[in-house]
Every structure is written in structure tokens, then in C-alpha cells.
N, CA, C and O atoms as a printed pandas DataFrame, in Angstrom:
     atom_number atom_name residue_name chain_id  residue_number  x_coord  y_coord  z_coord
0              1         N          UNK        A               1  -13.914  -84.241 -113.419
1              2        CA          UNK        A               1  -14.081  -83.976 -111.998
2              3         C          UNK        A               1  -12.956  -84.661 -111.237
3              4         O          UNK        A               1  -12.581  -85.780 -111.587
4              5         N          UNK        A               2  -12.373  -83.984 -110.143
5              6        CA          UNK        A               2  -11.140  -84.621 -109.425
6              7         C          UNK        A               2  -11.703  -85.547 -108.159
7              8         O          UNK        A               2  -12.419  -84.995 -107.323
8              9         N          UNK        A               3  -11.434  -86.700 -108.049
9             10        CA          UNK        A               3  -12.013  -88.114 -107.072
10            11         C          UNK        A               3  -11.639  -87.327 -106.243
11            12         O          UNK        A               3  -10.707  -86.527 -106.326
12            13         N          UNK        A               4  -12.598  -87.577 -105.100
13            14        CA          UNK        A               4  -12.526  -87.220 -103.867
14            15         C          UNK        A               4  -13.318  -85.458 -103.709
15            16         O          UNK        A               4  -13.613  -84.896 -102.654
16            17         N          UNK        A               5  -13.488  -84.948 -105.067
17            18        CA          UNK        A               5  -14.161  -83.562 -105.258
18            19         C          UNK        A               5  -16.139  -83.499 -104.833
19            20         O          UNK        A               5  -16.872  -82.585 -104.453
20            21         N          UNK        A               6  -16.348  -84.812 -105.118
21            22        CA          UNK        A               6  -18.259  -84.444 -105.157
22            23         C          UNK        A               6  -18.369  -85.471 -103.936
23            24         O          UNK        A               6  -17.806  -86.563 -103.882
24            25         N          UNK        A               7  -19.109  -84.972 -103.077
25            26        CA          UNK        A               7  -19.437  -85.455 -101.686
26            27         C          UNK        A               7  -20.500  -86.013 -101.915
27            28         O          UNK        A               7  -21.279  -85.830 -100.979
28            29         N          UNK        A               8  -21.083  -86.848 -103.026
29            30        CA          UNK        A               8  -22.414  -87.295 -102.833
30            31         C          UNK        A               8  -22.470  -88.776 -103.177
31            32         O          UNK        A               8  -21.631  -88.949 -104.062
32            33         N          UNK        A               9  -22.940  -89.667 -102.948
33            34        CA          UNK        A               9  -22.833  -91.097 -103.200
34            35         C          UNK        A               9  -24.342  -90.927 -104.365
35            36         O          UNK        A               9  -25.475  -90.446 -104.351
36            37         N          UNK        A              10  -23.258  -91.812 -105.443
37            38        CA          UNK        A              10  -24.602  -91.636 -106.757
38            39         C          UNK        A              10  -25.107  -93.521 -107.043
39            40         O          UNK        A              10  -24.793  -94.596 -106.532
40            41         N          UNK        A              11  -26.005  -93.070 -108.115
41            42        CA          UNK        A              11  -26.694  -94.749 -107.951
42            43         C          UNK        A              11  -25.634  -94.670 -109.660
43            44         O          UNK        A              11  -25.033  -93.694 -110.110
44            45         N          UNK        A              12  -25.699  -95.449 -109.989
45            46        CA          UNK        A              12  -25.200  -96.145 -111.146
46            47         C          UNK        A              12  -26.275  -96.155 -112.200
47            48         O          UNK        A              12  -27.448  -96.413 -111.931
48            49         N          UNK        A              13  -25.777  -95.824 -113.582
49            50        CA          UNK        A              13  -26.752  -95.126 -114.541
50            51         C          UNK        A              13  -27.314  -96.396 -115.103
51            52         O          UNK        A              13  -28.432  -96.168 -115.564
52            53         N          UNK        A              14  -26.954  -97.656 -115.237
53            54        CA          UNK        A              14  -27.520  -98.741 -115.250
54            55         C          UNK        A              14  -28.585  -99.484 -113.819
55            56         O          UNK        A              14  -28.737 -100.638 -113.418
56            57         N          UNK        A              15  -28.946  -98.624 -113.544
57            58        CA          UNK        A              15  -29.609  -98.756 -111.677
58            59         C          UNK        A              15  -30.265 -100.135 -112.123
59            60         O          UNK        A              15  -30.655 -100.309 -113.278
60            61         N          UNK        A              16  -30.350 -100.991 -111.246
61            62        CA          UNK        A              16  -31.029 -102.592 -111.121
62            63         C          UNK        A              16  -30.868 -102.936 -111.812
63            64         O          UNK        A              16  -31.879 -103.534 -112.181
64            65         N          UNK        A              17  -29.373 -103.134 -113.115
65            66        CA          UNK        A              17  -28.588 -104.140 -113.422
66            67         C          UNK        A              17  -27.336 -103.708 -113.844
67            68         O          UNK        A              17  -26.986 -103.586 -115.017
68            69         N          UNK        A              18  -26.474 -103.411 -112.551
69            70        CA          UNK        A              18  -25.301 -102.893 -112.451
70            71         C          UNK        A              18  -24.396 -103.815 -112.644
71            72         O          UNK        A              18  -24.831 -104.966 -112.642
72            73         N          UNK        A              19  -22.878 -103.626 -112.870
73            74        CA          UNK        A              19  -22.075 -104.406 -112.956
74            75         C          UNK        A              19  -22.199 -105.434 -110.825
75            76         O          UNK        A              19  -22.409 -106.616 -110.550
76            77         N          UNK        A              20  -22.043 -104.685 -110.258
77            78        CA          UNK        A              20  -22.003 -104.822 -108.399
78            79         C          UNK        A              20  -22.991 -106.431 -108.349
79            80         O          UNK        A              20  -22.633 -107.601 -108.216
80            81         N          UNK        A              21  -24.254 -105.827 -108.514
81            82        CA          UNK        A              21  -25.407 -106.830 -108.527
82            83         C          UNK        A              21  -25.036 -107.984 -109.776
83            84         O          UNK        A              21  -24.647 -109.062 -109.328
84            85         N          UNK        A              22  -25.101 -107.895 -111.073
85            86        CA          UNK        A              22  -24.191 -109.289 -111.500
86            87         C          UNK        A              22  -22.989 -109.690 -111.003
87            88         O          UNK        A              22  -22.639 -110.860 -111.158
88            89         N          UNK        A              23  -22.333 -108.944 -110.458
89            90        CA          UNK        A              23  -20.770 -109.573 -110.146
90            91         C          UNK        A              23  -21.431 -110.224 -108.205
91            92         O          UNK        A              23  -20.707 -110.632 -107.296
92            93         N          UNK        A              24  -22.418 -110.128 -108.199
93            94        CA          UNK        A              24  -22.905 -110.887 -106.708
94            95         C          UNK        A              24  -24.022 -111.769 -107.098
95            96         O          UNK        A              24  -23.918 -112.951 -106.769
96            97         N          UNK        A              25  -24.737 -111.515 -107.538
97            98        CA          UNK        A              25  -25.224 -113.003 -108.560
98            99         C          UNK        A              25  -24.271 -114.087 -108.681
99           100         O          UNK        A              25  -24.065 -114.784 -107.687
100          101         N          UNK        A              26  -23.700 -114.307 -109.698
101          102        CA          UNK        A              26  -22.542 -114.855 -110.055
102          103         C          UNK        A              26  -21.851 -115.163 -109.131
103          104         O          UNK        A              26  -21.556 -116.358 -109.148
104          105         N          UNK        A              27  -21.343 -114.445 -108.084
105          106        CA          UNK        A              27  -20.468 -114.970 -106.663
106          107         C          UNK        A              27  -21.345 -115.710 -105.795
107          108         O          UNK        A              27  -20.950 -116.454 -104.896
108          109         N          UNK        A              28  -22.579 -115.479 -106.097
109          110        CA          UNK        A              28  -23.920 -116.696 -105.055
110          111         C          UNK        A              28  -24.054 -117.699 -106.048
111          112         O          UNK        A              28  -24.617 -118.634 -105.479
112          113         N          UNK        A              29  -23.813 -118.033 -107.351
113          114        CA          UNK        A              29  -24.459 -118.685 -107.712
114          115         C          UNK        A              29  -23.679 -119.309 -108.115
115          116         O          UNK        A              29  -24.115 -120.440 -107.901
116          117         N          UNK        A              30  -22.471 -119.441 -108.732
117          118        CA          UNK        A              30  -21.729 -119.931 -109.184
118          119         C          UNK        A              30  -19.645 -119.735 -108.433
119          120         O          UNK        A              30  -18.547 -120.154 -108.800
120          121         N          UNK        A              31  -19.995 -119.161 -107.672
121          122        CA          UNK        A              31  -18.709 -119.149 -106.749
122          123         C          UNK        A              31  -17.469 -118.568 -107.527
123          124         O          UNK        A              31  -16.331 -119.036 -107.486
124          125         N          UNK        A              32  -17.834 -117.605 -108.153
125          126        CA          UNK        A              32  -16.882 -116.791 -109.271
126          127         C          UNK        A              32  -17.427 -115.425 -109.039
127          128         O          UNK        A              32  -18.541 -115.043 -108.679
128          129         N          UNK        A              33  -16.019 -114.617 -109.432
129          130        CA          UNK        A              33  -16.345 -113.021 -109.029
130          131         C          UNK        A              33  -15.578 -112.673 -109.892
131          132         O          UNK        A              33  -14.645 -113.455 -110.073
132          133         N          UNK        A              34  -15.606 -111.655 -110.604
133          134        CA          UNK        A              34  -15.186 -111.094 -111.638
134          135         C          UNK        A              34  -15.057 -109.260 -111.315
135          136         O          UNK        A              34  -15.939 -108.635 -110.725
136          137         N          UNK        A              35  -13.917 -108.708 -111.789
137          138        CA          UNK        A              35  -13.469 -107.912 -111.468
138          139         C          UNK        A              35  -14.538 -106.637 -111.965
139          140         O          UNK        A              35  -14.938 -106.411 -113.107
140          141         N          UNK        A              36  -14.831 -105.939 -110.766
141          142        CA          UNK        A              36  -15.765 -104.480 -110.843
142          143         C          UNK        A              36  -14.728 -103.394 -111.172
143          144         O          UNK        A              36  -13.594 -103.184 -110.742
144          145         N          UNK        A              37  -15.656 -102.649 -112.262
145          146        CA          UNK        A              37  -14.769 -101.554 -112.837
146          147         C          UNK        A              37  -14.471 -100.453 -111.546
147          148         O          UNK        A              37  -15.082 -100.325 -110.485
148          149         N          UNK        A              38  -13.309  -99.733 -112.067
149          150        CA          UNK        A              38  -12.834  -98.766 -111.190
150          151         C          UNK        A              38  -14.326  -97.509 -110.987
151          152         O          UNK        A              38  -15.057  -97.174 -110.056
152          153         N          UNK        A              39  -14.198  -97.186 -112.272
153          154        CA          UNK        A              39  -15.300  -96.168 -112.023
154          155         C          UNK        A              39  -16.441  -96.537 -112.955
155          156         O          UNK        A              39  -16.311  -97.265 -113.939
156          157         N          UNK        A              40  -17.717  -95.891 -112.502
157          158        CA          UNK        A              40  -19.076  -96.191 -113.574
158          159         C          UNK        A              40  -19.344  -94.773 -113.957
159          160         O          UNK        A              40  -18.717  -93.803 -113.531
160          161         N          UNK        A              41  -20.328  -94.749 -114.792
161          162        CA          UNK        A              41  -20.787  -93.863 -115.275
162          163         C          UNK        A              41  -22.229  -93.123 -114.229
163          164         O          UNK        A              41  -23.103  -93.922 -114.567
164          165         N          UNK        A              42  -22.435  -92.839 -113.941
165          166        CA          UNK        A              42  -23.565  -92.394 -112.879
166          167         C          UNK        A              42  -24.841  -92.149 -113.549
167          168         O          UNK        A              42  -24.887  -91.937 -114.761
168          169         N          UNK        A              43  -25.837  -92.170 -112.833
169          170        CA          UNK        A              43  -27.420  -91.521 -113.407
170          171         C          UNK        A              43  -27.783  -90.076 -114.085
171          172         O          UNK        A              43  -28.662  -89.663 -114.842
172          173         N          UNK        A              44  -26.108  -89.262 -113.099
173          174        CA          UNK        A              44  -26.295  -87.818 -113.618
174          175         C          UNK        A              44  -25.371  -87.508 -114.791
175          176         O          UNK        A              44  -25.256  -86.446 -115.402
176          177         N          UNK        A              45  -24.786  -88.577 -114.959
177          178        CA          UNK        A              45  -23.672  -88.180 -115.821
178          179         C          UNK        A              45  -22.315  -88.408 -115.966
179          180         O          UNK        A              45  -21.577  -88.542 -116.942
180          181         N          UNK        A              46  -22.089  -88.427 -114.231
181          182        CA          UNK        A              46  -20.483  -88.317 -113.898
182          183         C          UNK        A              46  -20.089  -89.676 -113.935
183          184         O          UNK        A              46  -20.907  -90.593 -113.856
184          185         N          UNK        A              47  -18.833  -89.847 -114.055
185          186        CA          UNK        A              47  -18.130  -91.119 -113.883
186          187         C          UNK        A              47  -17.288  -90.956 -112.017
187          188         O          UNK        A              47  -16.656  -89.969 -111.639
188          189         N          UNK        A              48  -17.434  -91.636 -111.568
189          190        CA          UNK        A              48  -17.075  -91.671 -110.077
190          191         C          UNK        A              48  -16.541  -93.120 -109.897
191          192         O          UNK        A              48  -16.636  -93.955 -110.797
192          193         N          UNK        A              49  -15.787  -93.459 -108.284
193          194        CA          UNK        A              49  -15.190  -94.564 -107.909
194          195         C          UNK        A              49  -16.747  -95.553 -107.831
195          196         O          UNK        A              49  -17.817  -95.317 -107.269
196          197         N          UNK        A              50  -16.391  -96.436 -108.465
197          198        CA          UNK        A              50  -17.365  -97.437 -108.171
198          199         C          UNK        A              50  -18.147  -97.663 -106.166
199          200         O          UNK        A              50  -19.236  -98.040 -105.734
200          201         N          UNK        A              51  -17.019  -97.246 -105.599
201          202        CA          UNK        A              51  -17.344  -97.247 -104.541
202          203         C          UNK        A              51  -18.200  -95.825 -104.197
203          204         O          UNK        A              51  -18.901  -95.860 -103.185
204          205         N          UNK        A              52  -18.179  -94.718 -104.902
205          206        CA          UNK        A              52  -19.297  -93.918 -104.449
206          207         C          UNK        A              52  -20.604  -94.044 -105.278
207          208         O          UNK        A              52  -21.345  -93.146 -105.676
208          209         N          UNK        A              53  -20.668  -94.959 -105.385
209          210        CA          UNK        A              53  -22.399  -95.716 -106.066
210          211         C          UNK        A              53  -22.783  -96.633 -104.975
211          212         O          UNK        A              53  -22.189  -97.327 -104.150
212          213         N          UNK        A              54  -24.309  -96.303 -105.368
213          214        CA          UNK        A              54  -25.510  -97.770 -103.981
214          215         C          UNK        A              54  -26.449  -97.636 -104.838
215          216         O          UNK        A              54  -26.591  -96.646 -105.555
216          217         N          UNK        A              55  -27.095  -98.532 -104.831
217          218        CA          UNK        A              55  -28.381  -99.138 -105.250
218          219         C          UNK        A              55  -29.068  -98.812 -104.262
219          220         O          UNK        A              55  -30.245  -98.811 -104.620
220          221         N          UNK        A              56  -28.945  -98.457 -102.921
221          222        CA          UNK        A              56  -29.789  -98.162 -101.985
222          223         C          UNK        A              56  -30.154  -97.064 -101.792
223          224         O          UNK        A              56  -29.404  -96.114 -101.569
224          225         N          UNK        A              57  -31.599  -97.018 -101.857
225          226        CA          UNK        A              57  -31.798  -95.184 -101.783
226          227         C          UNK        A              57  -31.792  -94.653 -100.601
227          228         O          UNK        A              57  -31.870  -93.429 -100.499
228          229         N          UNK        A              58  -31.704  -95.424  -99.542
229          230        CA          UNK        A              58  -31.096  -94.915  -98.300
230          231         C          UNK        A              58  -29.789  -93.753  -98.398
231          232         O          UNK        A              58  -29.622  -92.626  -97.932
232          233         N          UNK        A              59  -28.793  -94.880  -99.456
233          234        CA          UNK        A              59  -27.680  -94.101  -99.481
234          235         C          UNK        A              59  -27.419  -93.018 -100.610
235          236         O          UNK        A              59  -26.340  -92.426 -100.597
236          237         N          UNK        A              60  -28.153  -92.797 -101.369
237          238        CA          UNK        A              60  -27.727  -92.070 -102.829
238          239         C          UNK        A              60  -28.367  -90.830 -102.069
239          240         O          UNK        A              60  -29.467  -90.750 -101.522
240          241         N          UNK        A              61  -27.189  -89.730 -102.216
241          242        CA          UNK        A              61  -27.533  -88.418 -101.828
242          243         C          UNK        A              61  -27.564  -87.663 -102.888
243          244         O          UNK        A              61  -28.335  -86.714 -102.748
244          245         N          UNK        A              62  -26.957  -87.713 -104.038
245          246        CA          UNK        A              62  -27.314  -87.026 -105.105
246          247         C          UNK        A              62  -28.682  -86.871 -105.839
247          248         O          UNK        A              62  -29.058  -87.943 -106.312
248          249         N          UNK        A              63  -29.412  -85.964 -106.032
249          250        CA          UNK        A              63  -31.072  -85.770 -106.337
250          251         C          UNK        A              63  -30.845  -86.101 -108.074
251          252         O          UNK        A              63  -31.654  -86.989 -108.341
252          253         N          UNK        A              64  -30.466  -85.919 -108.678
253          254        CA          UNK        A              64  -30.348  -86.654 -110.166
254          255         C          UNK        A              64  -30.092  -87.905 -110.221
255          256         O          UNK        A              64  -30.428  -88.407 -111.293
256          257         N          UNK        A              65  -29.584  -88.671 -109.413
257          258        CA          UNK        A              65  -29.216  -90.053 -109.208
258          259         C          UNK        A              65  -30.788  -90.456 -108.653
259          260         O          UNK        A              65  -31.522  -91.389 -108.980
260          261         N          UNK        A              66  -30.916  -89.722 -108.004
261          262        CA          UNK        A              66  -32.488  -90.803 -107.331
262          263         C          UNK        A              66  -33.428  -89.984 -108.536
263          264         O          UNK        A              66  -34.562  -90.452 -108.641
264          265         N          UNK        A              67  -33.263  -89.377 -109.020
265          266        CA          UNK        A              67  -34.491  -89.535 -109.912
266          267         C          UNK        A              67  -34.456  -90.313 -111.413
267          268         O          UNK        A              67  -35.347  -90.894 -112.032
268          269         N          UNK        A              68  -33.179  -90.092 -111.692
269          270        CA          UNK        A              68  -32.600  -91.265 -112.599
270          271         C          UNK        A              68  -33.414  -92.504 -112.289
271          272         O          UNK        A              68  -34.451  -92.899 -112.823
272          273         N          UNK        A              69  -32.462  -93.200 -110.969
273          274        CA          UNK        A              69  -32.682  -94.606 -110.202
274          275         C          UNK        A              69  -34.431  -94.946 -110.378
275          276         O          UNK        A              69  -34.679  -96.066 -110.825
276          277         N          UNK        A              70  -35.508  -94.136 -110.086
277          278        CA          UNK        A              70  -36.603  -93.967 -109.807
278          279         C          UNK        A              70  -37.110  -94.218 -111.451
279          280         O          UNK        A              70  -37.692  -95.264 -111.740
280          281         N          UNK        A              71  -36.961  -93.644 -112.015
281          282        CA          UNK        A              71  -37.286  -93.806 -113.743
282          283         C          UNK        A              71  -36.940  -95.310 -114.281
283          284         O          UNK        A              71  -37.592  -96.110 -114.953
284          285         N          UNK        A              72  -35.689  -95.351 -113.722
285          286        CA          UNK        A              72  -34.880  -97.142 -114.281
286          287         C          UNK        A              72  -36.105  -97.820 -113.794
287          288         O          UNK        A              72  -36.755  -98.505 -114.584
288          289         N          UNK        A              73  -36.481  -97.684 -112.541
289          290        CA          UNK        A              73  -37.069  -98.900 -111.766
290          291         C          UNK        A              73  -38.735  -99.350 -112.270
291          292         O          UNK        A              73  -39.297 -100.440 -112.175
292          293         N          UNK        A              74  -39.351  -97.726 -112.964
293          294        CA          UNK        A              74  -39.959  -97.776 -113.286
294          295         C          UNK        A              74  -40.703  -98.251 -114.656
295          296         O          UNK        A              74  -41.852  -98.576 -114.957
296          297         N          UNK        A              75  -39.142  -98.088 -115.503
297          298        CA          UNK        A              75  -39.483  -99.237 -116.338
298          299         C          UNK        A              75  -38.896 -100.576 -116.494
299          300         O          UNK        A              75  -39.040 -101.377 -117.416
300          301         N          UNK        A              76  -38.187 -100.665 -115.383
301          302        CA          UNK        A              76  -37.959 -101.847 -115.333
302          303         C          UNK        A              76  -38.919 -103.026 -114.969
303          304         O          UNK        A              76  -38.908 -104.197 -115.349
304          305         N          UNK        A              77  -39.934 -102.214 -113.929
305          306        CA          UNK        A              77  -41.004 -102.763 -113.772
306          307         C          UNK        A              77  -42.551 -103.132 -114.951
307          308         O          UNK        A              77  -43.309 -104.086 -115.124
308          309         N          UNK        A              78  -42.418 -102.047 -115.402
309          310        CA          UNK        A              78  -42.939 -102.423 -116.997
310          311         C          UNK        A              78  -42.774 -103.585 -118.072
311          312         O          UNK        A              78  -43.621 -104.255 -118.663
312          313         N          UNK        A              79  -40.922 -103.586 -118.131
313          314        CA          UNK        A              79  -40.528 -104.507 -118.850
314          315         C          UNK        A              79  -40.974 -106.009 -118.579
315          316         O          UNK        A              79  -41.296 -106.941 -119.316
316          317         N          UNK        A              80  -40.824 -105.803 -116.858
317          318        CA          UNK        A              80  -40.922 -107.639 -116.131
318          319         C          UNK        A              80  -42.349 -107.998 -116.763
319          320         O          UNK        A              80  -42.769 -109.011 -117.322
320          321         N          UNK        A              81  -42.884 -106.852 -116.471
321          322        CA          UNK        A              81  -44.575 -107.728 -116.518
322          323         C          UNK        A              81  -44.524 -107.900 -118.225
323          324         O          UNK        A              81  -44.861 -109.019 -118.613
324          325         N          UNK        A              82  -44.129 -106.890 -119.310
325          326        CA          UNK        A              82  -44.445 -107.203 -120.416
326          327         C          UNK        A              82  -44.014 -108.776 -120.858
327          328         O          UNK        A              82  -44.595 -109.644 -121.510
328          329         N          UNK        A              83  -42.599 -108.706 -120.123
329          330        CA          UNK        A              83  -41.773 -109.888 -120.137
330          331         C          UNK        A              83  -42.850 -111.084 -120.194
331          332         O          UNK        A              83  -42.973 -111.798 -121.189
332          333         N          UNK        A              84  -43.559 -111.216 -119.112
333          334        CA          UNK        A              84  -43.784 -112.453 -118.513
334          335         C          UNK        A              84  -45.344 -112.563 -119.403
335          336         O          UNK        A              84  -45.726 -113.690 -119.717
336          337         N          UNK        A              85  -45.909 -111.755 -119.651
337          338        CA          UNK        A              85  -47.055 -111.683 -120.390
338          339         C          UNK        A              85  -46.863 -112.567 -122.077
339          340         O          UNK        A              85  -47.854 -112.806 -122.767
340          341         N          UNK        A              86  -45.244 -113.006 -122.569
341          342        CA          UNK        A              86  -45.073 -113.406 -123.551
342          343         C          UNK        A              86  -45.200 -115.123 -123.550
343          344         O          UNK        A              86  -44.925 -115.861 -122.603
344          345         N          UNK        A              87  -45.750 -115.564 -125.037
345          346        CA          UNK        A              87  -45.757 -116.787 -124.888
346          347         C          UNK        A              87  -44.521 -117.793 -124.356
347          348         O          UNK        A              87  -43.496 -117.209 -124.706
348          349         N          UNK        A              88  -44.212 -118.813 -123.794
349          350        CA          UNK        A              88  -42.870 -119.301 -123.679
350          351         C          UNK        A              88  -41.897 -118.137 -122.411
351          352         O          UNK        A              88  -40.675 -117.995 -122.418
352          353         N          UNK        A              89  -42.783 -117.517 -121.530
353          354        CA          UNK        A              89  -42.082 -116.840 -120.547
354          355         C          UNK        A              89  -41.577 -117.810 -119.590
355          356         O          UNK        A              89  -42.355 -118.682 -119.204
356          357         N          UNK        A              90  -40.747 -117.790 -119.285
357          358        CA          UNK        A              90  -39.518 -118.184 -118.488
358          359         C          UNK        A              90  -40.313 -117.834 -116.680
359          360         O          UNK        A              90  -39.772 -118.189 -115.633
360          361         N          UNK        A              91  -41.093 -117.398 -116.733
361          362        CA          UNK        A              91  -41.195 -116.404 -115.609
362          363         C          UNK        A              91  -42.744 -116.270 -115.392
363          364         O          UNK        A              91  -43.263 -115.917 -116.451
364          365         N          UNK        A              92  -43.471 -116.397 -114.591
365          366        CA          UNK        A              92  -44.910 -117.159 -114.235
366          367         C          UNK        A              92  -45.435 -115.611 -114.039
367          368         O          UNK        A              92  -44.566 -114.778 -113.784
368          369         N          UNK        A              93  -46.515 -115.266 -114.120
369          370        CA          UNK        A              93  -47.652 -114.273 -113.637
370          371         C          UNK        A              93  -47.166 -113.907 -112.189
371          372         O          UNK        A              93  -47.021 -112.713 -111.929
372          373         N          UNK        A              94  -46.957 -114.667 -111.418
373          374        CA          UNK        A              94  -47.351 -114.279 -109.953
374          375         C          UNK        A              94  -45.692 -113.550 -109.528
375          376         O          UNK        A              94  -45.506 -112.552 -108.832
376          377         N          UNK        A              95  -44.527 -114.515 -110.275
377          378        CA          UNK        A              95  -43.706 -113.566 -109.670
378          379         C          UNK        A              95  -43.308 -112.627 -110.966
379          380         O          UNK        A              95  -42.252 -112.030 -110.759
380          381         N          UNK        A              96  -43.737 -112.427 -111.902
381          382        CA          UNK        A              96  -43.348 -111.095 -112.731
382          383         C          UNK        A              96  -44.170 -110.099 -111.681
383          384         O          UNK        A              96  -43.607 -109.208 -111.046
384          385         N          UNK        A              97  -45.413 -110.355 -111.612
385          386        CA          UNK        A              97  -45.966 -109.349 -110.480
386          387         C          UNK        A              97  -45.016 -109.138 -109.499
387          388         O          UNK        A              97  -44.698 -107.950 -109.452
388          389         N          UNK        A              98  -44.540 -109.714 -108.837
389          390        CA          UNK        A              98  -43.554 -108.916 -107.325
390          391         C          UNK        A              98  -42.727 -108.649 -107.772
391          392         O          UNK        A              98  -42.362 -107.512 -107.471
392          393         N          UNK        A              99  -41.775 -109.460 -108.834
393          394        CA          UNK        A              99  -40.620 -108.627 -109.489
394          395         C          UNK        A              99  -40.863 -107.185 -109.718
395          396         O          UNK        A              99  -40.155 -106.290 -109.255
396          397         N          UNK        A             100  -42.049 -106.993 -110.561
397          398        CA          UNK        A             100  -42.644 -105.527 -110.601
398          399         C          UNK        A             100  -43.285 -104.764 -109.574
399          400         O          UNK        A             100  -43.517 -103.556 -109.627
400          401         N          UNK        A             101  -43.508 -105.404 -108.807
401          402        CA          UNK        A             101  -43.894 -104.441 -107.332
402          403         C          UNK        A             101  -42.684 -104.316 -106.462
403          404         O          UNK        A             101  -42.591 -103.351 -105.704
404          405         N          UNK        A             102  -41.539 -105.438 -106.538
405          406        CA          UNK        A             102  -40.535 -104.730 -106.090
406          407         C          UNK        A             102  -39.926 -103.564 -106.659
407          408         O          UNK        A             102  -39.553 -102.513 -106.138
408          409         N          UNK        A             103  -39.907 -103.995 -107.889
409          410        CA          UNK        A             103  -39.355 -102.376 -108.510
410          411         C          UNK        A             103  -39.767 -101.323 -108.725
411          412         O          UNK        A             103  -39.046 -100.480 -109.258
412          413         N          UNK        A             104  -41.117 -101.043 -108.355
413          414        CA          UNK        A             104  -42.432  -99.829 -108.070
414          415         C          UNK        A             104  -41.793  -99.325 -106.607
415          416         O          UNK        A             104  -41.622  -98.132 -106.360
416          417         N          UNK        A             105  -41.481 -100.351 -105.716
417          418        CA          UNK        A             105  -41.167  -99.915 -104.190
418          419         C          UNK        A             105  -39.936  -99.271 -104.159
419          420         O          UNK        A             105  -39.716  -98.441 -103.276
420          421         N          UNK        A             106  -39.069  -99.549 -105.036
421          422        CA          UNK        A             106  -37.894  -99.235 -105.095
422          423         C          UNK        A             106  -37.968  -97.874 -105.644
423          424         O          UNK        A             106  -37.277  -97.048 -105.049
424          425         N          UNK        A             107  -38.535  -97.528 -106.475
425          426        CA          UNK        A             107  -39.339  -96.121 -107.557
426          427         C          UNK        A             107  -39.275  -95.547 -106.437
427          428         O          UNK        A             107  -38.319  -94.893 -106.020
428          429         N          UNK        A             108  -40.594  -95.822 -105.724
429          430        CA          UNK        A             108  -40.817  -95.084 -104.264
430          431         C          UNK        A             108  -40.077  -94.389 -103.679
431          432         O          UNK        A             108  -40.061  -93.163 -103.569
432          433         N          UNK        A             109  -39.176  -95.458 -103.122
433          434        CA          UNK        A             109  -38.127  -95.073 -102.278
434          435         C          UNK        A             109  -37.078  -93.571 -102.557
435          436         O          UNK        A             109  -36.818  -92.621 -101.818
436          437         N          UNK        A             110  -36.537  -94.009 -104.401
437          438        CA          UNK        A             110  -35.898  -93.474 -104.688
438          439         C          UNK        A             110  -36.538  -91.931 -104.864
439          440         O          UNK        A             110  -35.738  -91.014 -104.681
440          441         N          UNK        A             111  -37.685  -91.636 -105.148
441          442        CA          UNK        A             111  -38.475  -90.249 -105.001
442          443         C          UNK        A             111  -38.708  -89.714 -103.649
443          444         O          UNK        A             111  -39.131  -88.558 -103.670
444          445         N          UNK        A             112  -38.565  -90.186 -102.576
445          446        CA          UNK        A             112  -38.817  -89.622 -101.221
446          447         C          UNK        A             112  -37.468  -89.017 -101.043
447          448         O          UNK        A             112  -36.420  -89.626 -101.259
448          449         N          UNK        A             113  -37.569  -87.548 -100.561
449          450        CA          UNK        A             113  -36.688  -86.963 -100.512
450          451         C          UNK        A             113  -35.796  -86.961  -99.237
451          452         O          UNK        A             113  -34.775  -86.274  -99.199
């Protein structure tokens, strides 16, 4: 596909743990930033400028990207709670729960058309 050809801002096929979101982790937490790839791979498939990807479903206009995004979140939310349900979890009951209700809300979001 030729940059600048698809008018749609896509979510990133790794949705809620993108390169963007670790490389801003890491810049809050440790005052280091590390170089974001030119282009990602998308939810639908395509590889695009890193800059036409969001995590925000405000902004993702592409309908395969938010339903992608919406699936990630949904098991991502699965994973947290299985996560935290293990002996020696790192990660307490109460916030694996919101971790996972944030990422149910986010599901949400990304399915409203």
C-alpha cells in the first residue's frame, strides 16, 4: 500500500501492549525513550506510519482495527484476572479486577460504532 493512500487511523495489532505505550512507560518511569518503529503492523493487517495508529477508540476509524482492538482487550482482560488468581501473584484481587474492567471498557468502546 502507498503511505499517505488509506485515510483511516488503525489501532496497532498488538493493541494494549504496543511498542508507543512501553516506549511511555519507560519515559515515566525511568527517564529513557527508545526509538518507535517507523511503521507497525495493524489489527487488519496493513503495515502503516506508526503515526496512523491510536489506542484510542475515539480515534481508530478503521472497522477491522476496532474489532481487532476489542478482541485484544478482551482477552487481555481474561489473562489479568487469570494472572492474579495464581499463587505468588505479583498483583492483588482488587486491582487485577480494574485492570480487567478497564480492559472490558475499553472492549466497549472499541465496538461502538
Amino acid at each position: 500500500m502507498m503511505e499517505g493512500s488509506d485515510p483511516h487511523v488503525h489501532v496497532a495489532a498488538e493493541a494494549g501492549r504496543d511498542a508507543v505505550v512501553v516506549r511511555g512507560a519507560l519515559a515515566s518511569t525511568f527517564g529513557l525513550a527508545g526509538d518507535l518503529p517507523r511503521e507497525v503492523t495493524t489489527g487488519c493487517g496493513v503495515r502503516v506510519p506508526c503515526a496512523m495508529t491510536s489506542p484510542r477508540p475515539d480515534k481508530v476509524t478503521c472497522l477491522a482495527c476496532r474489532e481487532h482492538a476489542q478482541h485484544e482487550h478482551l482477552r487481555l482482560a481474561e489473562w489479568v484476572e487469570r494472572l492474579a488468581g495464581m499463587p505468588g501473584a505479583a498483583v492483588g484481587p482488587d486491582q487485577a479486577r480494574q485492570a480487567a474492567a478497564r480492559h472490558r471498557e475499553l472492549a466497549a468502546r472499541f465496538a461502538e460504532a
